[in-house]
C-alpha positions as CSV (number, residue, x, y, z in Angstrom):
1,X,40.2,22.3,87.0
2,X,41.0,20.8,83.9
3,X,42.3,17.0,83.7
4,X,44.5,15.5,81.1
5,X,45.7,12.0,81.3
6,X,49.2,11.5,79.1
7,X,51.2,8.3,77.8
8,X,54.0,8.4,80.5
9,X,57.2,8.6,77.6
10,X,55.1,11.3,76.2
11,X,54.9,13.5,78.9
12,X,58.8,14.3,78.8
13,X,58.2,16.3,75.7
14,X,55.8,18.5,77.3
15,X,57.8,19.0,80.4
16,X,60.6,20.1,77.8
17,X,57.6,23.1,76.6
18,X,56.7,26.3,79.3
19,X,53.5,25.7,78.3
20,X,49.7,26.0,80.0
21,X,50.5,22.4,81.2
22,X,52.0,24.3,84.2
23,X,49.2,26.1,85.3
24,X,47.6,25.2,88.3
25,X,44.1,24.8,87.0
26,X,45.8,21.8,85.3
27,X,46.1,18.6,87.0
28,X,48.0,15.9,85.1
29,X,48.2,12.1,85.0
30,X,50.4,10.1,83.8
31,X,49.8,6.5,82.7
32,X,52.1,3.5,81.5
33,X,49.8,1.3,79.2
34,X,46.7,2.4,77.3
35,X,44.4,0.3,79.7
36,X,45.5,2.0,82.6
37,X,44.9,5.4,80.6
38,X,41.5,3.8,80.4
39,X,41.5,2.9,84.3
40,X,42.2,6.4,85.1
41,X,39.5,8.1,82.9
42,X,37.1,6.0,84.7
43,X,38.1,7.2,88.0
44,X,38.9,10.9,86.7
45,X,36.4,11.8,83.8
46,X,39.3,13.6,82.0
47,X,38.8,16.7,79.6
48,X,41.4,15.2,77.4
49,X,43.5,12.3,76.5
50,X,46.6,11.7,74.9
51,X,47.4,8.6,73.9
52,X,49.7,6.3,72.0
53,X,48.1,4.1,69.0
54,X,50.6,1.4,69.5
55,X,50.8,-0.2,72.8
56,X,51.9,-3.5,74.0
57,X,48.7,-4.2,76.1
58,X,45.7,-2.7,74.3
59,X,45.6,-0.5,70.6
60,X,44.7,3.2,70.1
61,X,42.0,2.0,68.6
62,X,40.4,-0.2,71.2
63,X,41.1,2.6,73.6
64,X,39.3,4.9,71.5
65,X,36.3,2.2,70.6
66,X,35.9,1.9,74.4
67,X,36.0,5.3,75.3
68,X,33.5,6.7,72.6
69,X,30.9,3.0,73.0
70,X,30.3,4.4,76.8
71,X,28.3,6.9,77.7
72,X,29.8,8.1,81.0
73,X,33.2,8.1,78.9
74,X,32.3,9.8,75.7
75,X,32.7,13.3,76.9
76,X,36.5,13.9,76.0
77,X,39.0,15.0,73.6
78,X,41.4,12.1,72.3
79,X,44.8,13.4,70.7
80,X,46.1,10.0,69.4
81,X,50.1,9.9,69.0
82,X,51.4,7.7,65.5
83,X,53.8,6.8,63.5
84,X,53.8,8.8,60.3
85,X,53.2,5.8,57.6
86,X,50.0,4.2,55.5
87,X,49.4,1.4,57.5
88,X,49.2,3.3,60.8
89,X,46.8,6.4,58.5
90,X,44.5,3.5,58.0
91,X,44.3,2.9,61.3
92,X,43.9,6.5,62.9
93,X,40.7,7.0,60.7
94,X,39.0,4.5,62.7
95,X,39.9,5.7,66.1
96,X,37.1,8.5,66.1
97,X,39.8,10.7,67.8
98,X,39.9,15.0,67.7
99,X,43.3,15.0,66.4
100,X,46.5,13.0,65.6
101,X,50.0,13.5,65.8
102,X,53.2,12.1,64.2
103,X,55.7,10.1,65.8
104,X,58.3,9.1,66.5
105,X,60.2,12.4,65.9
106,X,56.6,14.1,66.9
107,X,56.4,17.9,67.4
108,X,56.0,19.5,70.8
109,X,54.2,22.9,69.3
110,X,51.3,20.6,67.5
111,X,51.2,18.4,70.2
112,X,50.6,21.5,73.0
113,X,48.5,23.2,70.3
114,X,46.3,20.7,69.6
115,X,46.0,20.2,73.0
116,X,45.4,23.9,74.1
117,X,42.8,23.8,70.8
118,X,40.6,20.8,72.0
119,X,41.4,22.2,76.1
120,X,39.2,25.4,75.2
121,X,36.6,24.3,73.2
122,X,33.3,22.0,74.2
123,X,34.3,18.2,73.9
124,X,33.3,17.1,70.3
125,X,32.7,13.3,70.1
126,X,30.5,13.0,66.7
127,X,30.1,14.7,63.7
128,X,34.3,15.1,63.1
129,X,35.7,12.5,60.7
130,X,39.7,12.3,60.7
131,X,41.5,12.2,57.0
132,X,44.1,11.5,55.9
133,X,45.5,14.2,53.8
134,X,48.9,14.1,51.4
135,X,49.1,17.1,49.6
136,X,50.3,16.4,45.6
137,X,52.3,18.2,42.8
138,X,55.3,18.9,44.9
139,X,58.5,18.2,47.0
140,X,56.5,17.2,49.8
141,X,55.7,13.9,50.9
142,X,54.5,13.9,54.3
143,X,51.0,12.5,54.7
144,X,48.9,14.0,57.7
145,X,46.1,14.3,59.7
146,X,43.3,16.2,60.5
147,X,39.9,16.2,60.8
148,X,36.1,17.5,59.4
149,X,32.9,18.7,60.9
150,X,31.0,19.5,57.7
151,X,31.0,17.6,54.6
152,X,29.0,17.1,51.6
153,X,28.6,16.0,48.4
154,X,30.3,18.7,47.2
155,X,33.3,19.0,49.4
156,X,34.3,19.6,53.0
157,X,36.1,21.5,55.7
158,X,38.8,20.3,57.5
159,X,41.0,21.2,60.4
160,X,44.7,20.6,60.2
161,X,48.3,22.1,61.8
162,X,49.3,22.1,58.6
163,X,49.8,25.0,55.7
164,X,48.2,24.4,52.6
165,X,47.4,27.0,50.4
166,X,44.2,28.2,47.9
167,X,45.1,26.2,44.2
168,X,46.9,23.1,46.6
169,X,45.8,19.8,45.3
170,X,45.6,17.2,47.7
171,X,44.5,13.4,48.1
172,X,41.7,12.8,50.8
173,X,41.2,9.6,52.3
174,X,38.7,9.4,54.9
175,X,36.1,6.7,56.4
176,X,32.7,7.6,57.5
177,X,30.4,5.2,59.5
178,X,29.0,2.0,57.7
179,X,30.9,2.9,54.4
180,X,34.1,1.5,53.1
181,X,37.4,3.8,53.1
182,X,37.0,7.3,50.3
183,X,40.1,8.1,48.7
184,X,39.1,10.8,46.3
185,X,41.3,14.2,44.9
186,X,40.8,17.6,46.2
187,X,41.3,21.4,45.5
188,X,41.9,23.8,48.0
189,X,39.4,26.3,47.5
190,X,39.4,28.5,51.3
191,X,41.9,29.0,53.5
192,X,41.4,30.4,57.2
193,X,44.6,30.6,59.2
194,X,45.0,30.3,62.7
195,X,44.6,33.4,64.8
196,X,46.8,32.1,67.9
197,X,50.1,29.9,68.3
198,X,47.3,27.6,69.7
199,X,44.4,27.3,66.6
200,X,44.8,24.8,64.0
201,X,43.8,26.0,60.4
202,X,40.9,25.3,58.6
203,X,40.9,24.5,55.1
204,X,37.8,24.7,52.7
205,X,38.1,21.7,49.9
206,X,36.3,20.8,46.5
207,X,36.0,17.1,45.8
208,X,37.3,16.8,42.1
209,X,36.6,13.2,41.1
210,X,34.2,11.5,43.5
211,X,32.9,8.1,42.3
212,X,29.3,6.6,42.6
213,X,30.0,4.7,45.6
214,X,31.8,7.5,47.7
215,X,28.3,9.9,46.6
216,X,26.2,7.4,47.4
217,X,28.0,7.1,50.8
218,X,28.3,10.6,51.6
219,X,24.7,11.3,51.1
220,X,23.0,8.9,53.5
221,X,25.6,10.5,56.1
222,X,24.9,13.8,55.7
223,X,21.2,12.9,55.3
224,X,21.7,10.1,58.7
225,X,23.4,13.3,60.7
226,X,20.6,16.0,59.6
């Protein structure tokens, strides 16, 4: 039985999807405020979460600090649901969630396939750092979110529902633990596209002008994680 506990006035777009929400290995819970999201994952243990980043009573990112800090918590996927500006980017790369989705016009296909990506897999609650990623050089100007399991010095891989394609520069901004925010420009250099309507793609990248301070950064966490 898997559990998945869902922002009340989110729910209504995945009732609106036949989706694997239906199944009956599911069991949904719907909750009003972000602390009683947290109430029920107490009581529940859920496999995933899916949660709002602004609430009246507690933030996305307290929910997500107090979820990840405990240890009988820890154990979950977090989608986070936000609005699609700066300010609210900056914000999302501290919440240590699995993925992030625009609002408020947010997309019912990313939102169910994020969740039937992080529903399948093991829980992963370290090594994955959300960016920010806008790609550059063209029409488009939508900023958005993903995240990495593997950097380096030299560049990283990233997960995204997003389509990007080899040549693609883009601009990376990403915080890892103990180091101010990196903003640095990127080439996409690999491309591995999603083999379901459910996998996100993953997108190999070259770091193209990274500073002193973001190298120094980036090697004590690699050599921290190793």
């Amino acid at each position: 039985m898997k559990k998945v506990i869902i922002a009340e006035d989110l729910k209504t777009i995945i009732d609106k999807e036949k989706s694997f929400f239906n199944r009956s290995d599911m069991r949904i819970f719907t909750a009003a405020t972000n602390e009683r999201v947290l109430a029920l994952h107490k009581a529940e243990k859920a496999n995933l979460i899916i949660a709002k980043i602004d609430a009246p009573d507690m933030s996305g990112e307290k929910l997500c600090s107090l979820v990840r800090e405990d240890e009988e918590l820890r154990s979950v996927s977090l989608i986070v649901v936000s609005p699609e500006t700066e300010a609210a980017h900056e914000r999302c790369l501290q919440c240590r969630a699995n993925a992030f989705v625009a609002s408020p016009i947010i997309n019912g296909a990313i939102l169910l396939e994020e969740a039937h990506q992080l529903l399948h897999v093991a829980p992963r609650t370290a090594g994955r750092i959300p960016i920010s990623v806008k790609l550059n050089g063209t029409s488009k100007k939508t900023v958005l979110i993903g995240s990495s399991e593997d950097i380096s010095t030299s560049g990283m891989l990233f997960e995204a529902a997003a389509g990007f394609f080899e040549g693609d520069t883009i601009k990376c901004s990403f915080a890892l633990p103990g180091s101010t925010p990196i903003n640095v420009q990127a080439e996409i250099v690999r491309v591995v596209t999603k083999e379901s309507q459910y996998d996100t793609n993953l997108y190999g990248i070259k770091f193209l002008d990274l500073d002193a301070a973001a190298l120094s950064a980036i090697e004590a966490f690699v050599k921290r994680e190793s």
